[in-house]
N, C-alpha and C positions, 0 to 999 in steps of 0.2 A: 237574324244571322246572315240573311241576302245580303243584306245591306252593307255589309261590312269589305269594306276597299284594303285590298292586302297592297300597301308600299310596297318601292324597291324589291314587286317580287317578279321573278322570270321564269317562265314554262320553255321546259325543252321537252319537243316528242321524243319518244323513244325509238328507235332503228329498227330495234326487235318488233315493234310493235304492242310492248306492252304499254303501263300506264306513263300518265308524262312526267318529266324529272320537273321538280321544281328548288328553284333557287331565289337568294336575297342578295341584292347588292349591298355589301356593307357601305359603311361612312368612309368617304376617303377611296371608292371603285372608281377607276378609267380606265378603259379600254387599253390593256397593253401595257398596264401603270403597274405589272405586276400584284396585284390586290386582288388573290381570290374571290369568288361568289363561296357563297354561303349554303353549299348541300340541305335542302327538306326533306326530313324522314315522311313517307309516307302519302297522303292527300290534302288537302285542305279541307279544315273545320276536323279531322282528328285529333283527337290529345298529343299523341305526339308530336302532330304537325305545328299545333298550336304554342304548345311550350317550345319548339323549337325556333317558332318563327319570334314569337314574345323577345324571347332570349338576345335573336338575334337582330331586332330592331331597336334593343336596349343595348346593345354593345357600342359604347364610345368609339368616337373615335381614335386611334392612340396617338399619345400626345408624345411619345420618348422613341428615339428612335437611334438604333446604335448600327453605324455601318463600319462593316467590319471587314473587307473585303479579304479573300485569301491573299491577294496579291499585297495587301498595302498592311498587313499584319504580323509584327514580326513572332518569328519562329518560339515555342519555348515560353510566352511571355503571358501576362496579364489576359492582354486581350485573345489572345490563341486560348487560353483555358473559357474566358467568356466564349468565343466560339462554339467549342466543343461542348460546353454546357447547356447553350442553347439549341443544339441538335442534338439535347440526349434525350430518350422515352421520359425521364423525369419532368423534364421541362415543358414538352409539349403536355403531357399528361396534366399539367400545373391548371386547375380552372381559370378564368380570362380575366376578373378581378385581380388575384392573387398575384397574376402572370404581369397585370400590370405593374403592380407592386414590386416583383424582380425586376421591372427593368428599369425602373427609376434607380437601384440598389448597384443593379450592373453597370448603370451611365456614371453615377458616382467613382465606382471603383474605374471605368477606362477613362476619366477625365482625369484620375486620381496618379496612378501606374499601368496605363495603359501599355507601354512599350516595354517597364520593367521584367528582365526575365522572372519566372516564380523562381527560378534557384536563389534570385536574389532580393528576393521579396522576405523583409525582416519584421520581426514581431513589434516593433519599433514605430513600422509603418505603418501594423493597423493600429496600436495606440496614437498615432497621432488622429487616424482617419477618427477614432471612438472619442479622440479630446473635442475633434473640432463639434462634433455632437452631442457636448455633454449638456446641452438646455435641452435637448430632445432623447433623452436615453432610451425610448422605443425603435428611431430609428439606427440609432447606434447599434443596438443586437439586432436589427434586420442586415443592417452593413456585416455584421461580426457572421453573422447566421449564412450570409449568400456570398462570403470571403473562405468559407467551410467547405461549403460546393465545389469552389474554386478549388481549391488544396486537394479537396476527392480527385478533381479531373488530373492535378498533376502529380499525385502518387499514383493513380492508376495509369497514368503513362509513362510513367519514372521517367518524369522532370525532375523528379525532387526523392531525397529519399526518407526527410525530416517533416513534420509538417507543424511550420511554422507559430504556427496558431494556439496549439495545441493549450488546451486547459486556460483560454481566456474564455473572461466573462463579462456582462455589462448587468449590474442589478439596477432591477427599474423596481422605482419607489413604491412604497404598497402604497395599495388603493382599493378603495372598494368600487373602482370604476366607475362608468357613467351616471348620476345619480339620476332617481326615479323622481317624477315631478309629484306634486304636491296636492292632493285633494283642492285644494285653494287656487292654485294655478290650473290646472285644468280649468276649473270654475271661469276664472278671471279669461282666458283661451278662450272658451264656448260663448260668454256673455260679448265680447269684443268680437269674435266672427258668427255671424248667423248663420244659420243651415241656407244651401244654399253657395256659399261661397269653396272656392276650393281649398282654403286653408280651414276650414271646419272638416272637410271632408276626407282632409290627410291627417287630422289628427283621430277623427272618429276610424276610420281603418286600422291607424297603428294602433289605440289602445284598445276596440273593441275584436280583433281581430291577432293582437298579440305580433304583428309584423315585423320584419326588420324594414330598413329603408330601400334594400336593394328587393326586397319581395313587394314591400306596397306601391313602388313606381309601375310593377309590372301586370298589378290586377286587375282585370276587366271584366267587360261581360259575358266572357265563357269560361270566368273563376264561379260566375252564379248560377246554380240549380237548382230546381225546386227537391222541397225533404219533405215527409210528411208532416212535421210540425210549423212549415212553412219554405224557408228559404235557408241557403248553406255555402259560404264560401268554400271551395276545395283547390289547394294549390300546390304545387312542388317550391319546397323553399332550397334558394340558389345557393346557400350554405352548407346543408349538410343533405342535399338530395331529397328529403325527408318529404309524403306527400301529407300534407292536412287536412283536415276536412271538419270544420268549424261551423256550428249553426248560428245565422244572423241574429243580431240579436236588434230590439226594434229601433233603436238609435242609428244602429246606423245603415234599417231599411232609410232612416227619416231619411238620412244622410244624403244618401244616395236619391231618392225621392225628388228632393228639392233641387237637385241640380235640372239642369236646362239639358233636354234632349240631343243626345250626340249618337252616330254612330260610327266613333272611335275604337278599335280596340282595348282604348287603356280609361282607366275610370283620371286620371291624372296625367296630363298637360302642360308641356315648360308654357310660358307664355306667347311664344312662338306656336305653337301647336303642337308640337315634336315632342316624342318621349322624354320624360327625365333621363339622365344618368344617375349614378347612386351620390357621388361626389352633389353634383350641381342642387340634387333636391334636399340632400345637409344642408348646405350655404343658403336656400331657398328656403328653407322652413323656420332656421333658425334666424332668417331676416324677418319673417312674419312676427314670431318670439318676441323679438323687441319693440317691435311694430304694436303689440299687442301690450307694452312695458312688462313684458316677465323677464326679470334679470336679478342676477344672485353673484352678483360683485362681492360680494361678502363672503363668500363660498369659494374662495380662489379663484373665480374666475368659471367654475365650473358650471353653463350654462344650462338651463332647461332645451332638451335636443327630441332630434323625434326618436330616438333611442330607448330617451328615459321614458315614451310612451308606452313602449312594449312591455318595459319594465311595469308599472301601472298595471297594466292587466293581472300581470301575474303575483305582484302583490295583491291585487284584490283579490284572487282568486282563494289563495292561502287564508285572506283572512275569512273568505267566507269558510274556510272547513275543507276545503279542497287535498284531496291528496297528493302526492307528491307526483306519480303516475296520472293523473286528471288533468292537471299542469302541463304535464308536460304534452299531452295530447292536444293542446291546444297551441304551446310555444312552438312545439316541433323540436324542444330539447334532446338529442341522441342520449345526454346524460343526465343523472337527477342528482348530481354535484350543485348543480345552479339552482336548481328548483328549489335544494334543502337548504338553501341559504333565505328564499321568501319563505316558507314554512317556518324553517327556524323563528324569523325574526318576527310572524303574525303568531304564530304562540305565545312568545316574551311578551306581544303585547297584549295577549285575552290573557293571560294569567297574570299581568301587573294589574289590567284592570279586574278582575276577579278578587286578588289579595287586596287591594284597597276596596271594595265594594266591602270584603269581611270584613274589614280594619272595621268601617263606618256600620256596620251591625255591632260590633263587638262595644264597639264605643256608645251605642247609643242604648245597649245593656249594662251599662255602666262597669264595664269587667274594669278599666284604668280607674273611675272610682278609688281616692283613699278608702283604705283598708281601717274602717273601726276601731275593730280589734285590738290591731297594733299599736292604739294611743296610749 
């Protein structure tokens, strides 16, 4: 634990003379460059200090950037309601992922009608914005979804006294989302990377450990504790707040084992040496994927991701007999909406194979045997 070198962090005494404040420079801090530092709850090597600091050495840098000056903004308009939205408790409140995700939504719409007043912002308008994204119809109701926000901020300042929008929708295709990778494909993954490498060692996290991508960039050596039946991942996932606490399981002691002695905070590494971000190590893993030839062109397109690893566990888990509550203690699922979808579908498959196991007893009792009798 000595050993471990805290980045971009800065210690200020305290005046009062209590303990010292510490802080992180984010990505993108200069002197003056207006770019707050980063508040640490607490001391160093506390839990909270640690998720905090974790958290805040995994925040990208932001790539979007909307200037919106009161001066150079006209009154009434587009970008006046984007204003006022981004200085409301909702938006700040917004977690940092998500937050990015409006502001790519918000640079859309002021490149779009930035200077249009909202009095005169027609329904018109957002069908064309929702046509120009009809290959993408996700981001089309995130556009539709954060043009709603908008319309909030200008009925509650009676800009407007209609709101425009009113009863649009964008339906996005059904799916059964990300699919889960393939008993076969793992296989093919683990034989093509040894333990030992860091692509064995991101995939043995996500599926023995049930992750998503933005929690497995972030796990280190003080997610590991000792438990009385050995060793235990424990982490807060950056999703739904939720803290887990997961027992190792030996694969991926091995995992971890094999790699070459570091003292990093993060068990994973861009190539550079620097934390992933959640984006970079999608694009990162899923170049390994092919790397590896796992690819399912066949399948629309829809590739083996480190996604469908998480998904993995929890099928397995289902089919071992797991309950729906067990599951989730390990995903970190708030709901057991998801979970009842791998139970559901690991039952269908011990009862097909069950009713054919009988099929092939009955038949070798001769029950389908012509009937004698009948001749």
């Amino acid at each position: 634990m000595a050993n471990i070198r805290f980045k971009r962090l800065k210690m200020t005494p305290d005046r009062h003379g209590g303990p010292p404040r510490f802080y992180v420079r984010p990505h993108g801090w200069r002197p003056g460059n207006g770019v707050k530092m980063i508040p640490m709850p607490g001391l160093p090597f506390t839990p909270e200090f640690m998720d905090a600091y974790t958290a805040a050495l995994a925040r990208p840098k932001p790539d979007v950037k909307i200037e919106l000056g009161a001066n150079r903004t006209k009154a009434r308009s587009v970008d006046a309601a984007i204003a006022l939205y981004k200085a409301s408790i909702q938006f700040a409140r917004t977690k940092s992922k998500t937050k990015e995700q409006y502001l790519r939504m918000l640079e859309v719409l002021h490149k779009a009608y930035g200077d249009c007043l909202m009095s005169q912002f027609k329904r018109r308008d957002m069908q064309k914005l929702l046509d120009e994204e009809k290959d993408t119809p996700t981001i089309a109701k995130r556009l539709l979804s954060m043009m709603r926000n908008l319309t909030k901020v200008a009925l509650n300042e009676e800009w407007i006294k209609v709101d425009p929008i009113a009863r649009m929708s964008v339906q996005l295709p059904k799916s059964d989302g990300i699919p889960p990778w393939e008993n076969e494909e793992v296989a093919q993954f683990e034989a093509y990377y040894p333990l030992g490498t860091k692509a064995r060692l991101s995939e043995a996290l996500m599926i023995n450990v049930a992750s998503r991508r933005e929690d497995v960039i972030l796990l280190g050596p003080l997610n590991v504790r000792r438990s009385p039946g050995g060793f235990e991942i424990h982490y807060k996932q950056q999703k739904t707040g939720t803290w887990v606490t997961i027992p190792m399981l030996p694969q991926t002691k091995a995992a971890l084992d094999a790699m070459p002695p570091s003292d990093q905070p993060f068990f994973l590494l861009n190539d550079k040496g620097k934390p992933f971000t959640d984006e970079w190590f999608g694009k990162w893993f899923s170049a390994r994927c092919r790397q590896a030839g796992i690819n399912r062109e066949a399948e629309n397109g829809l590739q083996p991701s480190a996604h469908g690893l998480r998904k993995v566990m929890c099928i397995r888990l289902a089919e071992a007999g797991c309950s729906e509550e067990q599951i989730a203690a390990i995903s970190g699922h708030l709901s057991t909406a998801e979970v009842k979808r791998y139970v559901r579908g690991a039952r269908k498959k011990v009862m097909a194979r069950e009713a054919m196991a009988k099929l092939q007893v009955a038949e070798a009792a001769g029950l389908f045997l012509p009937d004698a009798n009948k001749a």
